[in-house]
Backbone bond lengths (Angstrom), bond angles and torsions (degrees), N, CA, C in turn:
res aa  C-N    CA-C-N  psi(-1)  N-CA   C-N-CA  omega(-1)  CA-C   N-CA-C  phi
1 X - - - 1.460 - - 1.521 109.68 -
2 X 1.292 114.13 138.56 1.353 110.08 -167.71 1.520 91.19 -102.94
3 X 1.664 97.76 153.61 2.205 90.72 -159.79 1.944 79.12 -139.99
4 X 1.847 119.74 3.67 1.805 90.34 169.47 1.528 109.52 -59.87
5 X 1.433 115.65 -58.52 1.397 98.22 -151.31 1.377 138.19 -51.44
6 X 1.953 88.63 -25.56 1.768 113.77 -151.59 1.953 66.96 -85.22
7 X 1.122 147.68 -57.48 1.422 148.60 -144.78 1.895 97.85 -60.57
8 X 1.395 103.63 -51.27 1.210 122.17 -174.81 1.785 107.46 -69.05
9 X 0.925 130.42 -38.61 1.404 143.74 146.31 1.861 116.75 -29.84
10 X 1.145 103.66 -45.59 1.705 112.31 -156.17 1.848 90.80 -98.90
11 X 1.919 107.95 -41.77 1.323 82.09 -176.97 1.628 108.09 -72.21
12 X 1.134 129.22 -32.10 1.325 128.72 -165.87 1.444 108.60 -57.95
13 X 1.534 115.22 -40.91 1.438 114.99 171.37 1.565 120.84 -68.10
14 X 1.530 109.35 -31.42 1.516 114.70 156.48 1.936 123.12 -41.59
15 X 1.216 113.25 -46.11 1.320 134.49 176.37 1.448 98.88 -53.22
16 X 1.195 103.60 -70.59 1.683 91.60 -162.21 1.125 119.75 -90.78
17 X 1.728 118.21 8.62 1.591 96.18 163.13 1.399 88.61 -102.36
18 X 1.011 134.25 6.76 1.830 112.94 156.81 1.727 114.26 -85.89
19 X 0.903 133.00 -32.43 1.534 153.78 136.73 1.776 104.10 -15.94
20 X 0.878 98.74 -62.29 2.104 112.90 -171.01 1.628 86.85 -88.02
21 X 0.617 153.24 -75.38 1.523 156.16 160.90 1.387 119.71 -0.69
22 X 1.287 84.82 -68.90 2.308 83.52 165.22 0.903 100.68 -93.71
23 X 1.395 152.14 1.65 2.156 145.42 158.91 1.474 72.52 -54.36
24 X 1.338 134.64 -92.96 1.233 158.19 -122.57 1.773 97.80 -59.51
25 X 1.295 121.34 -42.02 1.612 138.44 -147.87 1.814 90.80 -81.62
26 X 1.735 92.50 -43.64 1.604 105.44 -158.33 1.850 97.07 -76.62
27 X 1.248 107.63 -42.45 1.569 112.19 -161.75 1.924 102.40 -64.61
28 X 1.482 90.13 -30.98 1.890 102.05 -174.05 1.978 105.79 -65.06
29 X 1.778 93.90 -55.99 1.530 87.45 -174.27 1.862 110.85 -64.58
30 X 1.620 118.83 -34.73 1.049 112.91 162.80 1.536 133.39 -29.10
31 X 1.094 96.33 -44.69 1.697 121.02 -173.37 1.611 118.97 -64.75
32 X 1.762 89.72 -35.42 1.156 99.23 -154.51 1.590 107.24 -89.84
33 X 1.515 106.20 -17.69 1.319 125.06 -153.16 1.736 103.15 -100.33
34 X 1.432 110.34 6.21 1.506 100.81 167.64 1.900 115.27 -50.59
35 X 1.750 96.79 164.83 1.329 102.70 -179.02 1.421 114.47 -76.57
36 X 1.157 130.52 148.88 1.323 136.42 144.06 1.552 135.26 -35.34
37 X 1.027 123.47 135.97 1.979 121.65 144.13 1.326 123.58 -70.64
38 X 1.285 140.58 86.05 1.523 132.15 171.36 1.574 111.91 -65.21
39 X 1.341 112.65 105.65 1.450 118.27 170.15 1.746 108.87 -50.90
40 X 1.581 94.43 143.41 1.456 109.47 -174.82 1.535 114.38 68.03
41 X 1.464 125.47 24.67 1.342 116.28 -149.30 1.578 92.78 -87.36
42 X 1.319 110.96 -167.84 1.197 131.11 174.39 1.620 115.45 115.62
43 X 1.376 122.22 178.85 1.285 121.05 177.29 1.649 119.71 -73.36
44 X 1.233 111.96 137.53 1.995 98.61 -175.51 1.952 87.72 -150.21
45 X 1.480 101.97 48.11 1.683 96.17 166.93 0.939 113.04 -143.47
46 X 1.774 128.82 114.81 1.575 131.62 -138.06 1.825 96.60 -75.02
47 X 1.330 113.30 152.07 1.416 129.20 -143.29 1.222 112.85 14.61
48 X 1.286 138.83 99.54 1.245 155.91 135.45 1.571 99.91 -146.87
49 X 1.322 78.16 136.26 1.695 96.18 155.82 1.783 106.41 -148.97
50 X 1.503 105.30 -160.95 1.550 112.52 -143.74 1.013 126.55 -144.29
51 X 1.672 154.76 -167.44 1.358 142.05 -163.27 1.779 98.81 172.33
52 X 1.630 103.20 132.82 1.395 82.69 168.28 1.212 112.54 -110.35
53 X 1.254 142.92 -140.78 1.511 145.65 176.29 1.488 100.61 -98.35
54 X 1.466 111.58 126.44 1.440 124.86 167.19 1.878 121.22 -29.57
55 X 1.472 124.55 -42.32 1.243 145.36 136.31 1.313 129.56 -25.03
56 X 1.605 104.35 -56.06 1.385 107.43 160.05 1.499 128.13 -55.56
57 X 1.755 104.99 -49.14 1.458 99.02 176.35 0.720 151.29 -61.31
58 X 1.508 93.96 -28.54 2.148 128.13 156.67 1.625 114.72 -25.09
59 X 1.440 94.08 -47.67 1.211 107.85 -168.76 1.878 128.38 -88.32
60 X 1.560 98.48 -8.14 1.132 113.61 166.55 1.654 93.07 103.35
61 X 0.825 121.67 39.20 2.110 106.51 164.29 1.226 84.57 -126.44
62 X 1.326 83.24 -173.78 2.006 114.61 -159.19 1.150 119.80 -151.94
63 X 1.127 127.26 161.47 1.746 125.42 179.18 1.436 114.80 -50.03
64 X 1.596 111.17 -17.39 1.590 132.10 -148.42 1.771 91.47 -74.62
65 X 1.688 96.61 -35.63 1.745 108.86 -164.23 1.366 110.05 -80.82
66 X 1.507 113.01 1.43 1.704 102.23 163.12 1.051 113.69 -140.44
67 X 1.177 123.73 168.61 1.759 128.67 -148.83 1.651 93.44 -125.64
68 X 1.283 101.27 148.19 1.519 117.67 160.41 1.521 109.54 -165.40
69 X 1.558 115.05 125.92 0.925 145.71 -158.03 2.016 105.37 -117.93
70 X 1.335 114.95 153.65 1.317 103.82 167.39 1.909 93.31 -133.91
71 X 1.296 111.73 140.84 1.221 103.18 -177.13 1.823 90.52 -121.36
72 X 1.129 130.27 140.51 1.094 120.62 -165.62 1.455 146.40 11.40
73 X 1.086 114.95 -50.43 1.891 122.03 162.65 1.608 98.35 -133.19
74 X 1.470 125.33 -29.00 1.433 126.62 -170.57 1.294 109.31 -83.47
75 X 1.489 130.10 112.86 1.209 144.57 120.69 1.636 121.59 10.86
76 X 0.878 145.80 121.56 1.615 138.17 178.11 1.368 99.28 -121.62
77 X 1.240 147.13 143.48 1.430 148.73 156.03 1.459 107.92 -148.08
78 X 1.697 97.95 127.61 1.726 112.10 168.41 1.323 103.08 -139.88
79 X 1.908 110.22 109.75 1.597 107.61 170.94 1.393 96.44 -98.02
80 X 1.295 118.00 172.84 1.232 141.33 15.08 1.568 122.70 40.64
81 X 1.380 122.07 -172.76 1.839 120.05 179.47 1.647 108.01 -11.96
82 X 1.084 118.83 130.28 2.036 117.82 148.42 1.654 103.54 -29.46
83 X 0.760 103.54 130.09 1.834 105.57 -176.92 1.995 93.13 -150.88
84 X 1.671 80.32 146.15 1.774 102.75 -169.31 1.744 82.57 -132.43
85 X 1.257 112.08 135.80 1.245 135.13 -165.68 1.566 116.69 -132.75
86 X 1.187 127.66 113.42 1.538 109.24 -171.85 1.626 106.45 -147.30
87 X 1.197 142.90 -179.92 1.720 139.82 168.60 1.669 85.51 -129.59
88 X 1.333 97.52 121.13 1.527 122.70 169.21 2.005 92.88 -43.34
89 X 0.694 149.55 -86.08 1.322 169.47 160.69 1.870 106.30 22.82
90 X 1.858 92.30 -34.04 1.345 97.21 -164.29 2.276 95.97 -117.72
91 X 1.578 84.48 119.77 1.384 114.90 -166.48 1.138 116.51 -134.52
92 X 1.213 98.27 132.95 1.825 108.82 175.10 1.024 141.09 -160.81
93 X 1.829 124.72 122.01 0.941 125.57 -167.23 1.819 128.73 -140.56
94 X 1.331 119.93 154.24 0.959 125.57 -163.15 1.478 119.23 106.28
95 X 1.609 106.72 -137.41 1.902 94.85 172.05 1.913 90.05 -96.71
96 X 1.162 115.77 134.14 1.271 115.22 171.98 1.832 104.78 -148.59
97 X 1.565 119.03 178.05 1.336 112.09 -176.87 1.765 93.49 -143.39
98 X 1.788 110.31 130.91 1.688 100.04 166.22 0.928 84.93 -115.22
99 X 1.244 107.92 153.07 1.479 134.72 148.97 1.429 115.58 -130.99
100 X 1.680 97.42 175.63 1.665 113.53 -164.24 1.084 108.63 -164.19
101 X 1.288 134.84 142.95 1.422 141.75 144.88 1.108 123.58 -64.27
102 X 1.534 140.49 128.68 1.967 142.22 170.50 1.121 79.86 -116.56
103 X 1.432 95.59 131.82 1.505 112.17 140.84 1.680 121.98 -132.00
104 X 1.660 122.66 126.21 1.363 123.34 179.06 1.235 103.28 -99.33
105 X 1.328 105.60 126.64 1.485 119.98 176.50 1.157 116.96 -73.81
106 X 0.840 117.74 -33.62 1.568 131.86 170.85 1.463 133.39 -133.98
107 X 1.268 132.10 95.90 1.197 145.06 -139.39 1.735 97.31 -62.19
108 X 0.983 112.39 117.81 1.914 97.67 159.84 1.692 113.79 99.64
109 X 1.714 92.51 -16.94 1.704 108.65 -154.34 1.550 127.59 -16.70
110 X 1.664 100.16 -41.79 1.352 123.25 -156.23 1.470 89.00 -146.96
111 X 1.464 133.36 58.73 1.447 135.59 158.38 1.649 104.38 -169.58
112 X 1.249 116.84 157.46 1.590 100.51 166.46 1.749 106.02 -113.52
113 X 1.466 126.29 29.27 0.978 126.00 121.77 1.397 142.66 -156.27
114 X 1.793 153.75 -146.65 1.158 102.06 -161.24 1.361 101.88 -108.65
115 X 1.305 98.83 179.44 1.813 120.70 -174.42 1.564 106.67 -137.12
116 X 1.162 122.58 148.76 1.521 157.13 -160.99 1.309 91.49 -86.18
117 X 1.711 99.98 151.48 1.442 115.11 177.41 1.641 97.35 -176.43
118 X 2.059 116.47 128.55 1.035 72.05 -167.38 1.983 71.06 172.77
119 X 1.451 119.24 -177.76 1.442 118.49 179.74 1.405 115.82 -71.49
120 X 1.689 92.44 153.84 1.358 83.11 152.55 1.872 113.61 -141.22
121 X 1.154 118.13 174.91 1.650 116.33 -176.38 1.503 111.90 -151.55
122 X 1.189 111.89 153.59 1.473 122.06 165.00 1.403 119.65 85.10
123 X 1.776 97.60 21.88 1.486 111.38 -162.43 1.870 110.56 -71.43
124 X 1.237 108.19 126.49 1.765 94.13 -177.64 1.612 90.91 -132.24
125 X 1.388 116.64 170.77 1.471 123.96 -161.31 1.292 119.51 20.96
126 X 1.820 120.90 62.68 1.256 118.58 -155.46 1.909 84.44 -90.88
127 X 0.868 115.08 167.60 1.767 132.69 -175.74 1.519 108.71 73.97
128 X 1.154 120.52 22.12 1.793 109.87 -170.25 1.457 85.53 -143.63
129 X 1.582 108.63 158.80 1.609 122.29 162.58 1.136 115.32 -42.86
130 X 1.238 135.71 -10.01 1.683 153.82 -148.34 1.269 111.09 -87.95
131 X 1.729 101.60 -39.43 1.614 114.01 -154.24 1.479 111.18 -46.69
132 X 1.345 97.98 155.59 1.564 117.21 152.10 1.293 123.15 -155.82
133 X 1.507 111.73 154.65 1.502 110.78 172.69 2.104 91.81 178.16
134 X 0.922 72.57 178.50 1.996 91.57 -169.04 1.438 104.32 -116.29
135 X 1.451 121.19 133.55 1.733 112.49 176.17 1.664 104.18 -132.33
136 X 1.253 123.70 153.16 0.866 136.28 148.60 1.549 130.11 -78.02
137 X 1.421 149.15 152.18 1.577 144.57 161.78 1.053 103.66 -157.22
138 X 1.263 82.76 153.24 1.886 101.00 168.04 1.507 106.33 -134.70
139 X 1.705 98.88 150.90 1.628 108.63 178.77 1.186 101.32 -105.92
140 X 1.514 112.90 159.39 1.384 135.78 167.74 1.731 113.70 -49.40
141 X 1.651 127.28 -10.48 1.299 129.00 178.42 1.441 92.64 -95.27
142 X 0.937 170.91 -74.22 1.659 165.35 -65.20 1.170 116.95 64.81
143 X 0.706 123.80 20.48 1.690 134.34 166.95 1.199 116.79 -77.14
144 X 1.655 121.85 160.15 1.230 134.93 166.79 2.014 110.54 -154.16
145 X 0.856 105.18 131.43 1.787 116.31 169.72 1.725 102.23 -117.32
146 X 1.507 96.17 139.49 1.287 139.67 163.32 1.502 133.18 -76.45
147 X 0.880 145.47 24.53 1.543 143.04 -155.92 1.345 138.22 -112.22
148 X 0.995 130.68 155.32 1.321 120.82 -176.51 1.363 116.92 -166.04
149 X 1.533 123.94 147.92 1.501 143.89 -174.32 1.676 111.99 -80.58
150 X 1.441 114.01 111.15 1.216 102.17 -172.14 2.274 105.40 -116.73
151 X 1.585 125.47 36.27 1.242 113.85 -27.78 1.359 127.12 -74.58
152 X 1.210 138.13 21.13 1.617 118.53 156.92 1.498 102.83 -72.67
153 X 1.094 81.56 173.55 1.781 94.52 168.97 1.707 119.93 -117.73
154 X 2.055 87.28 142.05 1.423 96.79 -160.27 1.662 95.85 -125.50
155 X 1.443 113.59 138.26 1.418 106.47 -169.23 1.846 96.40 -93.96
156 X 1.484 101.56 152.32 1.497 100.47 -177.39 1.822 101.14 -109.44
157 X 1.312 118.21 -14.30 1.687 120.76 176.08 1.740 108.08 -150.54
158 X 1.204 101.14 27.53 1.099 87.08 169.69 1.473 114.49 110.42
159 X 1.567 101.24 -172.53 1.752 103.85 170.08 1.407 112.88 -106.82
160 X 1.580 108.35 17.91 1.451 107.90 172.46 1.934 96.22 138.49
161 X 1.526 100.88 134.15 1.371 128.62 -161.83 1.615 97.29 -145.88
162 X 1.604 93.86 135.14 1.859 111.32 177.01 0.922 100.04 -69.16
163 X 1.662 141.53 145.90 1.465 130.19 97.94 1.560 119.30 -126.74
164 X 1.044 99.97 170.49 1.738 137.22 -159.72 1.396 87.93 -54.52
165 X 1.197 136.48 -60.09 2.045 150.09 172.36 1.690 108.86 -34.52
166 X 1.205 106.02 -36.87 1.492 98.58 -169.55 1.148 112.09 -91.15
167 X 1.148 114.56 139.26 1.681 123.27 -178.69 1.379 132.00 -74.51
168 X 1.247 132.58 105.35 1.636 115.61 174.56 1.191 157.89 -108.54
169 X 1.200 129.88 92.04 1.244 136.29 -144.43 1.861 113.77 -24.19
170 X 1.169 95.59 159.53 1.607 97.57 -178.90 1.311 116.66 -66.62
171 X 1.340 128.05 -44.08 1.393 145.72 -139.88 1.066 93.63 -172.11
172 X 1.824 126.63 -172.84 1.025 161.98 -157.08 1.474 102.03 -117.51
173 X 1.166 107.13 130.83 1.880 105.45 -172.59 1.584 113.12 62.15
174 X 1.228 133.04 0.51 1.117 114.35 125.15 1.106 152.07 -58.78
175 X 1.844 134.54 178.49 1.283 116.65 -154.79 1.703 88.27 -111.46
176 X 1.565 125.59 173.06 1.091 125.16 173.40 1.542 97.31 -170.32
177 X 1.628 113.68 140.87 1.335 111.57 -170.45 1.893 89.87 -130.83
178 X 1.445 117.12 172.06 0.973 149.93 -155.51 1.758 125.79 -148.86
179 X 0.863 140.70 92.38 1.770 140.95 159.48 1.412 114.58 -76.98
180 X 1.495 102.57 99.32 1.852 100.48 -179.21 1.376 100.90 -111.72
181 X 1.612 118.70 150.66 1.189 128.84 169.24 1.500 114.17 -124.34
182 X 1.179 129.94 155.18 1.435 131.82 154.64 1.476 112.23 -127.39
183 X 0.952 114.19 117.96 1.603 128.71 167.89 1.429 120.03 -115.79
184 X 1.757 103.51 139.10 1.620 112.37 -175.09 1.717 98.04 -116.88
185 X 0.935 101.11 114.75 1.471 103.85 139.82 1.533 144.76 -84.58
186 X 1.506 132.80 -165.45 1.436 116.02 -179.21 1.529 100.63 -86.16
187 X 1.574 135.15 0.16 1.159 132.17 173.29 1.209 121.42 -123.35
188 X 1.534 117.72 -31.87 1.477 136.88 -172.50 1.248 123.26 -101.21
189 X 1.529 125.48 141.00 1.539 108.47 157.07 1.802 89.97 -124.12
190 X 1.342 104.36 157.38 1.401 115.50 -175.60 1.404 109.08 -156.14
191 X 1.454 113.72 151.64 1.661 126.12 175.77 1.534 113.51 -114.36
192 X 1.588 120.27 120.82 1.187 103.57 171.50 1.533 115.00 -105.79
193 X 1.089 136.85 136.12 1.719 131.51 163.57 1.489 122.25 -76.85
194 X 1.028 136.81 132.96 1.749 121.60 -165.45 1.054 137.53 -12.49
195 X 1.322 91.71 65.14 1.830 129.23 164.43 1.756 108.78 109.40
196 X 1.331 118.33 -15.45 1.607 102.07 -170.83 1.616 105.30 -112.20
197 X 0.940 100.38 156.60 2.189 109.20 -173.06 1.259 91.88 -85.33
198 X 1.283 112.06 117.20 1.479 137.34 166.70 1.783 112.99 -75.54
199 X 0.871 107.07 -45.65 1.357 117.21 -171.46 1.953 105.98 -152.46
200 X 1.313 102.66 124.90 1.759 113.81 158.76 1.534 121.96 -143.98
201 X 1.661 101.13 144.83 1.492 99.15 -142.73 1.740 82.06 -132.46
202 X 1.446 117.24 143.67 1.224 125.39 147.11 1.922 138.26 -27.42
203 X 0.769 113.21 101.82 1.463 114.49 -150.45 1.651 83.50 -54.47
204 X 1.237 139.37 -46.33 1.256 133.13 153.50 0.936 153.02 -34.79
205 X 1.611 113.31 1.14 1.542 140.30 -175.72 1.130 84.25 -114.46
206 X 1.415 141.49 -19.30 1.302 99.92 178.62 1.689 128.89 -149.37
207 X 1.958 97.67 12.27 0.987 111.49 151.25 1.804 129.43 -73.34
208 X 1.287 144.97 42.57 1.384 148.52 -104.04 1.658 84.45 -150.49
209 X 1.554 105.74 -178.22 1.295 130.00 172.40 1.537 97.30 -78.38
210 X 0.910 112.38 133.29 2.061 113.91 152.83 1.607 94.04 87.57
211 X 1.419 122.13 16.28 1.514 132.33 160.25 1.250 139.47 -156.59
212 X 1.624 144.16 -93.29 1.485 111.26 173.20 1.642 99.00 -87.81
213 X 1.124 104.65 -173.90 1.272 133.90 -172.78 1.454 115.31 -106.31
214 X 1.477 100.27 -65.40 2.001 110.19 141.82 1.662 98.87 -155.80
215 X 1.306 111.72 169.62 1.256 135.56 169.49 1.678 103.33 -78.59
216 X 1.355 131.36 4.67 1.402 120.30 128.49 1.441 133.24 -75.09
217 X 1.688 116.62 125.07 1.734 108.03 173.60 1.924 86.25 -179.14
218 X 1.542 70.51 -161.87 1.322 96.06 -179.95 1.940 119.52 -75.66
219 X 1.073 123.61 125.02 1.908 132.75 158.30 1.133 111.39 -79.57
220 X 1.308 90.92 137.21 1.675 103.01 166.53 1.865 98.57 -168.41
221 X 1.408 103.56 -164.14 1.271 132.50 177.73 1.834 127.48 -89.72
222 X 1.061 110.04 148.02 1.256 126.98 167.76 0.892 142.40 -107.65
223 X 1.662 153.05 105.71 1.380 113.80 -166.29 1.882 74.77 -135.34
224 X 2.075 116.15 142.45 1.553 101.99 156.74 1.416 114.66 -92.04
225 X 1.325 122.52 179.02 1.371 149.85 -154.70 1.646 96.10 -61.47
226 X 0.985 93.38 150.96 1.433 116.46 -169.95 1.657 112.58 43.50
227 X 0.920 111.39 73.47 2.024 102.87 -169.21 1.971 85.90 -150.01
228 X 1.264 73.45 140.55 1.958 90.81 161.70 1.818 126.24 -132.57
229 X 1.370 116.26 129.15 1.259 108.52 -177.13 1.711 102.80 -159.63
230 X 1.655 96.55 178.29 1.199 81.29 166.17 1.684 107.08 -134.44
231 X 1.370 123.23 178.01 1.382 119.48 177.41 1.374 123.82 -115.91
232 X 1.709 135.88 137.71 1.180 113.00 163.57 1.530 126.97 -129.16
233 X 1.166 114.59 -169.19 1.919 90.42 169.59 1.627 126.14 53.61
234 X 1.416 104.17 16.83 1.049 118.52 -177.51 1.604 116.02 -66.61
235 X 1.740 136.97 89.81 1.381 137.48 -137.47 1.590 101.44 -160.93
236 X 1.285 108.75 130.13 1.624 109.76 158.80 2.021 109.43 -98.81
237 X 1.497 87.04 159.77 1.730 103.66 170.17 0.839 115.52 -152.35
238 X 1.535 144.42 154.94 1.340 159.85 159.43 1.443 116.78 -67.32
């Protein structure tokens, strides 16, 4: 009995219900993973204001759908939309370094898995279709993403890369904190996670057409969609 074809038959049908199988897995978590409305949302931290992701707006939310709060020196943020948050006020240029403290109080709180939160730099025509700037994040697993609006958006590592620096929460609803930096030099831009450089990139990779503009602008914060945290120590230096 000859058994290629009928063999060749069964794997091919093997393929595509594993094929339709993860269509099916991917289209569900897709589905599932829309943004939120944060009641009462909006900005409530005197000069700052905010921006959400071009994607987001597509979709009909607004700055309105995420909250940021300042409670004495600490930062509060609960999206809803990916929202980038910054006070015109805070600028920087040349070789300089911001950093910040994240901390998630609760790992996952408001997602069932994780999401980025984290700097951002080099922001120019920030509030208009125009924008640009480059951010660093880190997730509550050991993760970190690279990215930036040139204005589309162009990933510089991906949608998320291990290292040994990033911290990861124990569990789910646990707390997990983070120290991110971005520093420019006259050649380099680089991200460190509590204390080690995760990623450094050619100041030429990414001052370009179809990305920054320059590694002079405005700093600020990041937080994506559905994520809660808060920030502190939020400071540039030379």
């Amino acid at each position: 009995m000859k058994t290629g074809p009928i063999r060749a038959i069964l794997l091919a049908t093997a393929a595509v219900t594993i094929s339709a199988s993860t269509f099916l897995r991917t289209q569900s978590l897709v589905a599932q993973d829309v943004s939120r409305s944060i009641s009462g949302g909006g900005v409530f931290a005197l000069g700052w204001t905010g921006q959400i992701d071009p994607s987001e707006a597509r979709r009909g939310s607004t700055l309105e759908n995420s909250k940021l709060t300042l409670d004495g020196s600490t930062l509060r943020v609960t999206t809803g939309p990916a929202s980038n948050y910054w006070n015109p006020k805070n600028v920087a240029s040349g070789n300089y370094t911001v950093k910040a403290t994240f901390n998630e109080p609760k790992f996952m709180n408001l997602n069932d898995h994780p999401h980025p939160y984290g700097l951002f730099i080099a922001g120019n025509d920030m509030g208009t279709s125009n924008s640009t700037f480059l951010y660093c994040a880190a997730y509550g697993n050991g993760e970190f993403i690279v990215r930036g609006f040139g204005p589309a958006p162009f990933q510089m590592n991906g949608y998320g890369a291990s290292a040994p620096s990033v911290n990861k929460a124990t569990s789910a609803g646990s707390p997990v904190t983070q120290e991110i930096a971005m520093s420019v030099t006259a050649e380099t831009v680089s991200c460190s996670i509590n204390g080690s450089v995760v990623a450094k990139y050619p100041k030429s990779d990414l001052v370009a057409p179809g990305k920054l503009k320059s590694t002079d602008g405005v700093y600020g914060i990041r937080f994506a969609h559905n994520t809660e945290g808060t920030v502190t120590g939020l400071a540039v230096s030379k």
